[in-house]
C-alpha positions in Angstrom: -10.9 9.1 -30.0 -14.5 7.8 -30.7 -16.5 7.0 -27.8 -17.9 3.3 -28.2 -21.7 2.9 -27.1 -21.5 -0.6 -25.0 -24.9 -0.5 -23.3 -26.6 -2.9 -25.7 -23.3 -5.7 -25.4 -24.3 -9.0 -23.6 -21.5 -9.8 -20.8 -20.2 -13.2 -20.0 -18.4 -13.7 -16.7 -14.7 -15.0 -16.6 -14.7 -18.8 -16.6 -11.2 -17.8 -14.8 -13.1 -15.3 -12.1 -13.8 -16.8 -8.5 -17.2 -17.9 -7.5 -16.5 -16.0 -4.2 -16.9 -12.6 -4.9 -13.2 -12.1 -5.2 -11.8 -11.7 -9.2 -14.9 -11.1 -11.2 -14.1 -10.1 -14.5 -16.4 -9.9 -17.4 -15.8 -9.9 -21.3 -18.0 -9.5 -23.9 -18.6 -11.3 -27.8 -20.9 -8.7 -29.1 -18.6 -6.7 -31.0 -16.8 -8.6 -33.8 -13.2 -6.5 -33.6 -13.2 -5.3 -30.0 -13.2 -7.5 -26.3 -14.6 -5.4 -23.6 -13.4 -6.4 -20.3 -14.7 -4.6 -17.3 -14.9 -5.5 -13.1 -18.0 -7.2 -12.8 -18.3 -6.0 -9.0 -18.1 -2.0 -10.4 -19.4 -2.5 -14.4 -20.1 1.7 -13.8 -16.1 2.0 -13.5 -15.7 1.4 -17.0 -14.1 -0.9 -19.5 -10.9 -1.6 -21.0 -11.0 -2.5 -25.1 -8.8 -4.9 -26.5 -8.5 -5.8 -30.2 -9.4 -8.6 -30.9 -6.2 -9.7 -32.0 -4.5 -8.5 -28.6 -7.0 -10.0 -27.0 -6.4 -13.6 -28.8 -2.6 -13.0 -28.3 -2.7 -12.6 -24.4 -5.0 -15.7 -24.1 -2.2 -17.7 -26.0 0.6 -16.3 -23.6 -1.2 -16.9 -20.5 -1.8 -20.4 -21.2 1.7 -21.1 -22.0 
């Protein structure tokens, strides 16, 4: 597996996170074929991937 470099990708906070502090996720719209998603309270913890298929697929289901 091919590490990705993601410390140039602008981040865009959740419009679903919480304004307290609580759920803060963050997602990016840098890279055409991935979605990054990572805890904005811990951004050194990592990030999950997502195609960006997958990614559009889980949006659709958890609107429905």
């Amino acid at each position: 597996m091919r590490a990705i470099d993601l410390s140039s990708v602008s981040w865009r906070k959740s419009s679903y996170s919480s304004t307290t502090g609580g759920e803060c996720l963050e997602i990016s719209d840098s890279i055409p074929s991935l979605v990054p998603v990572r805890d904005s309270k811990d951004p050194a913890q990592g990030s999950l991937l997502f195609g960006a298929d997958s990614w559009g697929a889980f949006l659709v289901g958890i609107k429905s």
